[in-house]
C-alpha positions in Angstrom: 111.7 120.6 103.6 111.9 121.4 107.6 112.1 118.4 109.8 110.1 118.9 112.7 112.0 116.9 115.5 113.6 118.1 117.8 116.7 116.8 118.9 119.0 117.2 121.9 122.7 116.8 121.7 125.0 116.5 125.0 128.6 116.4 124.5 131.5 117.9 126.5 133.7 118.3 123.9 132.5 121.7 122.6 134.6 121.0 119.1 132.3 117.9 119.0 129.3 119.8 119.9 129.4 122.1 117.3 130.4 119.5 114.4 127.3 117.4 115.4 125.0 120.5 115.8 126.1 121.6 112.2 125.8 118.2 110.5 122.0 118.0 111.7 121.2 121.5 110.8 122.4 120.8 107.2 118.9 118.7 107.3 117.1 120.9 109.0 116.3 119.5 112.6 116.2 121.5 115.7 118.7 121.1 117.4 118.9 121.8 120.7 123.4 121.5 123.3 124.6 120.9 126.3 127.8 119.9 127.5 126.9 118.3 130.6 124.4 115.3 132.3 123.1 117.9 134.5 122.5 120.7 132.1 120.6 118.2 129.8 118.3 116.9 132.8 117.7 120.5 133.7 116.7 121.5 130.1 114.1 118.6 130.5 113.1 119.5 134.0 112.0 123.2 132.4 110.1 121.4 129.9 112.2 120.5 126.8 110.4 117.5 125.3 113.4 116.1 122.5 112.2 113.2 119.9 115.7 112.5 120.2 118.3 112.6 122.5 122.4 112.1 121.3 123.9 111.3 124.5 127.8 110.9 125.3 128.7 108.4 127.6 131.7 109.6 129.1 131.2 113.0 130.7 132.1 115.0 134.1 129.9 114.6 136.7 127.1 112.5 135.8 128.0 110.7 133.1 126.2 109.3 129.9 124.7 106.1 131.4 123.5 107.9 134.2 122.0 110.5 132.5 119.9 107.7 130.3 118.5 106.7 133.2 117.2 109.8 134.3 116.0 110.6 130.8 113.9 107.6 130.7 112.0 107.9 133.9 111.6 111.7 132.5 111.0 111.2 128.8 110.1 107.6 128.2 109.1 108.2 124.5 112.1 109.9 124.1 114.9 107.9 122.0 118.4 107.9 122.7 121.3 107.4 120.8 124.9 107.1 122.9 128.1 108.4 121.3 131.2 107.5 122.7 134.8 107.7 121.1 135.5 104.3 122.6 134.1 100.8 121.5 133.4 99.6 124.8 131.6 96.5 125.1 130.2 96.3 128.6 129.0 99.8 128.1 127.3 99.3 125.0 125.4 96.2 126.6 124.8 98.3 129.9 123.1 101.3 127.5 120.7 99.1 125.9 119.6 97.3 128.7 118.7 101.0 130.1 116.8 101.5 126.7 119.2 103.2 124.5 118.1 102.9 120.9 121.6 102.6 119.1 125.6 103.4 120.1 127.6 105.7 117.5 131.5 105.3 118.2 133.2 108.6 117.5 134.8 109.9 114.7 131.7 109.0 112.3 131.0 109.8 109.1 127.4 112.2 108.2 126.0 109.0 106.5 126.7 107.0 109.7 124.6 110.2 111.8 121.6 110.7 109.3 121.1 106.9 108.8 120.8 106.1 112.8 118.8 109.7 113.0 116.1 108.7 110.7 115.9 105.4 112.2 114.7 106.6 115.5 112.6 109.3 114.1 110.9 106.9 111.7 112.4 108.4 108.5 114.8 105.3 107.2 113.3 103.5 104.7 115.9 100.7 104.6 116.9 98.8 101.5 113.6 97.8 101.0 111.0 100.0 101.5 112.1 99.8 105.3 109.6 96.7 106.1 111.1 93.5 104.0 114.9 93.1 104.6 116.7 90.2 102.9 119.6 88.6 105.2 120.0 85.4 103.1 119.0 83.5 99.8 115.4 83.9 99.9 115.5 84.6 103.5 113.5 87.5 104.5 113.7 89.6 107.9 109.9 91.4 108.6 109.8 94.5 110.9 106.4 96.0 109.9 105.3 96.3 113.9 106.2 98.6 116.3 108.2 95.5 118.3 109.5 93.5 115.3 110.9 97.4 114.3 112.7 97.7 117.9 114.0 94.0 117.3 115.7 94.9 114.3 117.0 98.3 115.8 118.5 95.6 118.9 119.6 93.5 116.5 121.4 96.0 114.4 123.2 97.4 118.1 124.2 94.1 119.4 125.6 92.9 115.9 128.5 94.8 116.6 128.9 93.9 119.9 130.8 90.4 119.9 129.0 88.6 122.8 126.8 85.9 122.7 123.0 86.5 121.9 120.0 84.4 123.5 116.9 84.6 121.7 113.9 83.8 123.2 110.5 83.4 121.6 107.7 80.2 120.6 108.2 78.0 118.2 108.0 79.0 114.5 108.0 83.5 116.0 111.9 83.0 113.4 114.4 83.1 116.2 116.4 81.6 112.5 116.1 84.6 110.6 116.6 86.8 113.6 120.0 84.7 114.0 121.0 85.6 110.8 120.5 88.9 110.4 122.7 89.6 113.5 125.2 87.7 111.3 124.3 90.1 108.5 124.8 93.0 110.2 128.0 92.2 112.3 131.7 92.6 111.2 131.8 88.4 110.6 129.0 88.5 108.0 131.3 87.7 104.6 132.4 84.6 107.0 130.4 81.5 108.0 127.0 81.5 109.3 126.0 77.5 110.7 123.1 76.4 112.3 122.7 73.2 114.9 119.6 72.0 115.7 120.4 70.6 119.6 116.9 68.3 119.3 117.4 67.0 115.7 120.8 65.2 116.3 121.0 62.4 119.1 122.4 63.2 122.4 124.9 60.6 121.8 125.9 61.9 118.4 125.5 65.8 119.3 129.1 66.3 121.0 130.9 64.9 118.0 128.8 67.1 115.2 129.7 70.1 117.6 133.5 69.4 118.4 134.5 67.0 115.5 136.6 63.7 116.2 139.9 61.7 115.5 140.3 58.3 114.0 139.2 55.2 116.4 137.6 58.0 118.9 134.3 55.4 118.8 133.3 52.8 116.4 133.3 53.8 113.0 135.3 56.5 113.4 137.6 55.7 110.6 138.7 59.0 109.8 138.7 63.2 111.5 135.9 64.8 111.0 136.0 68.9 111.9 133.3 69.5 114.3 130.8 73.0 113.4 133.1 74.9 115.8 135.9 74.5 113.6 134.1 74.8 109.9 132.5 78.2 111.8 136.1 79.6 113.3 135.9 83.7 112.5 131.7 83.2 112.0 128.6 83.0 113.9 126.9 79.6 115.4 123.4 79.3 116.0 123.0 76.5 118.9 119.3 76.3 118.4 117.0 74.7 120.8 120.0 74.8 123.2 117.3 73.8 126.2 117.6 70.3 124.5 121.3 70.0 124.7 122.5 67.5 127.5 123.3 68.4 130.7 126.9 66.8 130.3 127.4 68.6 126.9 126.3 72.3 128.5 129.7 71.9 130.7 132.3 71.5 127.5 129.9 74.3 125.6 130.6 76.7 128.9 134.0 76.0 128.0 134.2 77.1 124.5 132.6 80.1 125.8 134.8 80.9 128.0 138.3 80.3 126.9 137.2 79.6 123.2 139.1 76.5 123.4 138.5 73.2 123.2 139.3 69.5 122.1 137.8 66.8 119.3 136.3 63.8 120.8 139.3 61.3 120.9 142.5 63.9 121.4 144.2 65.6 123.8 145.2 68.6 121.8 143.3 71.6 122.2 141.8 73.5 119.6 141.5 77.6 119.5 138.5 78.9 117.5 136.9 82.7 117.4 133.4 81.9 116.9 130.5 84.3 117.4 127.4 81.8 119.8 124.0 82.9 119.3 121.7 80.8 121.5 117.8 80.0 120.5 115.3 78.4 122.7 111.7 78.8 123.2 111.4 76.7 127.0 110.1 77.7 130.1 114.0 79.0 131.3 113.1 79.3 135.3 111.6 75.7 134.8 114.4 74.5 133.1 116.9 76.0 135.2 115.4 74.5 138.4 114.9 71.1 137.2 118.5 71.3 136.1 118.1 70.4 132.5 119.8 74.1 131.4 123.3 74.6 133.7 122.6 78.2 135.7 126.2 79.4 134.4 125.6 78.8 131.3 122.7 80.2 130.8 124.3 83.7 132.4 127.4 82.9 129.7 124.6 82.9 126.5 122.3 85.6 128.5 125.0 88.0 127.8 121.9 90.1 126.0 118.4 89.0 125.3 116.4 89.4 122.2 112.4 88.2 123.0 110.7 87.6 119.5 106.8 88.3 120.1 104.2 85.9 118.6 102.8 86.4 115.2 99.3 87.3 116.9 101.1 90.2 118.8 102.1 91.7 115.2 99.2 91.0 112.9 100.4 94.3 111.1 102.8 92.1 108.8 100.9 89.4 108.1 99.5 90.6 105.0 103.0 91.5 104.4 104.4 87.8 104.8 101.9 86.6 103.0 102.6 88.7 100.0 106.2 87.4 100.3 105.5 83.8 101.2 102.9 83.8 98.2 105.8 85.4 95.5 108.6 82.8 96.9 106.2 79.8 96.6 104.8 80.4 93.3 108.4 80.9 92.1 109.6 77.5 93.7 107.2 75.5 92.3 106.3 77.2 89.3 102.9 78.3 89.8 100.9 81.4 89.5 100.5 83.4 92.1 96.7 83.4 93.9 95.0 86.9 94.6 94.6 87.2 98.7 91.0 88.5 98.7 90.4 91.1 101.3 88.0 88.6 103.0 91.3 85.8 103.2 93.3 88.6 104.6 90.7 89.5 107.5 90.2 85.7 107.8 94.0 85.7 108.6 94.3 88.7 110.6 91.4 87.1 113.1 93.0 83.8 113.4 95.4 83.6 116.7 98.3 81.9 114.5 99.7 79.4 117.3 101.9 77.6 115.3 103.3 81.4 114.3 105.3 82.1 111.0 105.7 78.4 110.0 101.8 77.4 110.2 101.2 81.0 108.0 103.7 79.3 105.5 101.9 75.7 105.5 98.9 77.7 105.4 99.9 79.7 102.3 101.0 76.7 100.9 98.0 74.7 100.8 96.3 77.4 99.3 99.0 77.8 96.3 98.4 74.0 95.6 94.4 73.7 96.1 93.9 76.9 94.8 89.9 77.0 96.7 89.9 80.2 98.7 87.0 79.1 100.6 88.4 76.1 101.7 91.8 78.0 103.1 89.5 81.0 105.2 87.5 77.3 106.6 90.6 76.6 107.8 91.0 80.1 109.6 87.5 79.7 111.5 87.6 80.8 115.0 86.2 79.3 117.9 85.1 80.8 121.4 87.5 80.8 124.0 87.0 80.7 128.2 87.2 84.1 128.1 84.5 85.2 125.6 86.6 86.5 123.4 87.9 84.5 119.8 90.7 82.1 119.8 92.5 79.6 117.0 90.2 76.9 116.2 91.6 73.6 118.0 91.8 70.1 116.9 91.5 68.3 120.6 88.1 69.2 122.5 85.9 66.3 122.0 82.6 66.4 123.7 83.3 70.4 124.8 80.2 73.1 123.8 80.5 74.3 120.7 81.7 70.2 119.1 79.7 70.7 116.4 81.5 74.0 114.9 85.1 72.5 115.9 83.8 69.2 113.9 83.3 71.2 110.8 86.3 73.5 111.2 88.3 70.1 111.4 86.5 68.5 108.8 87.4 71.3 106.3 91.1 71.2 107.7 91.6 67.6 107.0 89.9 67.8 103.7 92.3 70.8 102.7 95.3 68.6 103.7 94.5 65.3 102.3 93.5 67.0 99.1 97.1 69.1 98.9 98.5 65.7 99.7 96.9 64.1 96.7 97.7 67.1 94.7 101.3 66.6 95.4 101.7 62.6 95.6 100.2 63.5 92.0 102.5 66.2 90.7 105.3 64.3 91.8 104.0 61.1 90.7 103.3 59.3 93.4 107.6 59.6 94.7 106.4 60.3 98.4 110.0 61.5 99.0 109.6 64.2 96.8 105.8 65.1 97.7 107.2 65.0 101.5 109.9 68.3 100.3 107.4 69.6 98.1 104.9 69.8 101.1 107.8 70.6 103.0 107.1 67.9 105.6 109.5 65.1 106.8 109.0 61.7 104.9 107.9 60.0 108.1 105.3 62.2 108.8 103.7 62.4 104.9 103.6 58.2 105.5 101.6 59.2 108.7 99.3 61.3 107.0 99.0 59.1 103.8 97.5 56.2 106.2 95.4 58.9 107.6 93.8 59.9 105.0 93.5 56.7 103.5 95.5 58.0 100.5 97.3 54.9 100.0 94.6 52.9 99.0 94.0 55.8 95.7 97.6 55.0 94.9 96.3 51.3 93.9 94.5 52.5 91.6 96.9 54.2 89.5 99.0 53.0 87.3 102.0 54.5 88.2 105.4 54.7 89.4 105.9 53.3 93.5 108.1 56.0 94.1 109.6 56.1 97.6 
């Protein structure tokens, strides 16, 4: 079969040039040399229009970053993939911030070459089916959408590039999963991966989780304790919500970053750790930065490269694809059939604007797996109009606006949906409110909340059954 790209090749080496040039006419591309920045730019200039550009980096005269440049003022839907016989970090950062799509470190093997080929040209299929990538125990990476498919073409590059990684994106867009595929894909993956929350653990109790203490360094500190630094030396550390980490904190983290050193709470020994800091965060970052609650220099330490994850509702694409997934993992975990997704569900889901993102379409999915009422989950999904006369996500605030009546209704259906899965569950799990809180995947506080809401405590009553929690 003939591929139709074409693909441009620039290498001074002409030993290297030919090698290259033979490997990717063994699969039939196009293949168009030349050994030089200028002589590439001139072949454009005349009117060459490559799908593919295999750049060098180091090269006479102007050399391989240069040359990206000009080739993406010229041909911007051209992709380009540098090549460079040395590993060098602040290159490889420099080329994808000009828009190179991935960095090939000579010698490489024809595997190597035809795998990152037929990524840019669209041709990978991946390990599965190119769309559904696993990069933990039931953990699942979706890149279905032109964006989420550059993400993951990002990620892959900067996975082998040991600097830190901030990822950017609202809440619930799985700045998580994107974390740990970078891990996944990078030289530390068969070594730890940890995650810490910066807004789940106290202020107070955050620097001693993170650094690990000695005996008698407060009260009740009876015995060391390893901080995550240490349990993580030789992997990757997810610092999530790092906008939430105290100011005081930011200075000793700056610290680990930059001499990778540090000490537990209550000694004066230092510790040396190799750890891997991605960074996650989903605040306003000029805001925070000029009211001081996120240290400037460390935000340029963790800003080494960006990742921005786009919103659910900016890659409606995959939803039917999560919701196949969520809908397979869920019935598994709680032993249920799966529900058919009815063409009307799925356009139901593909209007609605998703603002809670990933983690409302998996409460969403969920309520539907334990109500099992299809009409009752697309009620849930009904849009409302928005100031701009267009069709936004119902909300649940809005009292005495235009349009009350419809918001009432779209509310009512919500709460009905909710206070009947909570039943369902306080039921199934009968009536242990700890158990129907992880089965709804809630936290217990907020399942008490909801239980007063709904006025579900009084049905308990009724039943004679267990307490439970």
């Amino acid at each position: 079969m003939k591929n139709t790209a074409k693909i441009l090749l620039v290498d001074d080496e002409p030993a290297m040039l030919r090698y290259i040039k033979t490997l990717l006419e063994v699969e039939n591309y196009k293949v168009e040399t030349a050994s030089t920045g200028e002589e590439a730019l001139q072949r454009i200039e005349k009117g060459l229009e490559p799908d593919l550009v295999l750049l060098d980096v180091l090269m006479p005269g102007i050399d391989g970053l240069e040359t990206l440049e000009h080739i993406r003022q010229k041909r911007p839907g051209a992709k380009v993939v540098m090549l460079s016989c040395v590993n060098d970090t602040k290159k490889v950062v420099q080329a994808m911030r000009l828009g190179a799509h991935d960095y090939l470190t000579k010698p490489f093997q024809k595997a190597e070459l035809d795998a990152v080929v037929g990524q840019c040209l669209g041709e990978d299929k991946g390990p599965v089916g190119g769309e559904v990538e696993e990069v933990a125990d039931n953990i699942f990476f979706i890149a279905a959408s032109p964006a989420m498919r550059k993400i993951r073409s990002q990620a892959a590059l900067v996975a082998h590039v040991d600097i830190p990684v901030l990822l950017l994106g609202e809440s619930g867009t799985g700045k998580e999963v994107l974390a740990r595929l970078i891990h996944k894909l990078s030289p530390r993956a068969h070594r730890t991966f940890l995650k810490v929350n910066c807004a789940a653990v106290p202020a107070d109790l955050l620097e001693s989780e993170l650094f690990g203490y000695e005996p008698g360094a407060f009260t009740g500190a009876t015995h060391a304790k390893p901080g995550k630094f240490e349990l993580c030396n030789k992997g990757t550390i997810l610092l999530d919500e790092i906008g939430e980490m105290p100011p005081t904190l930011q200075a000793k983290l700056l610290h680990v970053l930059q001499d990778q050193q540090f000490s537990r709470l209550g000694s004066r020994s230092v510790i040396k750790v190799d750890v891997r800091i991605l960074a996650a965060t989903n605040i306003d970052i000029p805001q925070a930065l000029a009211a001081k609650r996120l240290r400037e220099d460390l935000y340029y330490r963790l800003n080494a490269f960006t990742l921005q994850l786009p919103p659910l509702r900016e890659r409606k694409e995959e939803i039917p694809i999560l919701l196949k997934q969520f809908m397979t993992r869920m019935a598994e975990q709680y032993a249920r059939p799966q529900l058919p997704l009815s063409p009307a569900l799925l356009e139901a889901c593909q209007r609605y604007s998703w603002p809670g993102n990933l983690r409302e379409l998996n409460n969403f999915l969920k309520r539907y797996l334990i109500l099992g009422d299809e009409n009752l989950a697309a009620a849930e999904l009904q849009p409302r109009p928005d100031g701009n006369g267009g069709m936004g996500a119902r909300s649940d605030s809005g009292h005495g606006e235009a349009g009350g009546g419809l918001k009432s209704l779209a509310r009512s259906a919500k709460d009905e949906a909710e206070g009947e899965a909570i039943r369902q569950a306080l039921e199934q799990t009968n009536w242990n409110r700890k158990q129907a809180a992880e089965l709804l995947q809630v936290s217990y506080k907020a399942l008490l909340y909801k239980i007063r809401q709904y006025g579900i405590a009084e049905v308990k009553s009724h039943h004679k059954l267990s307490a439970g929690a």
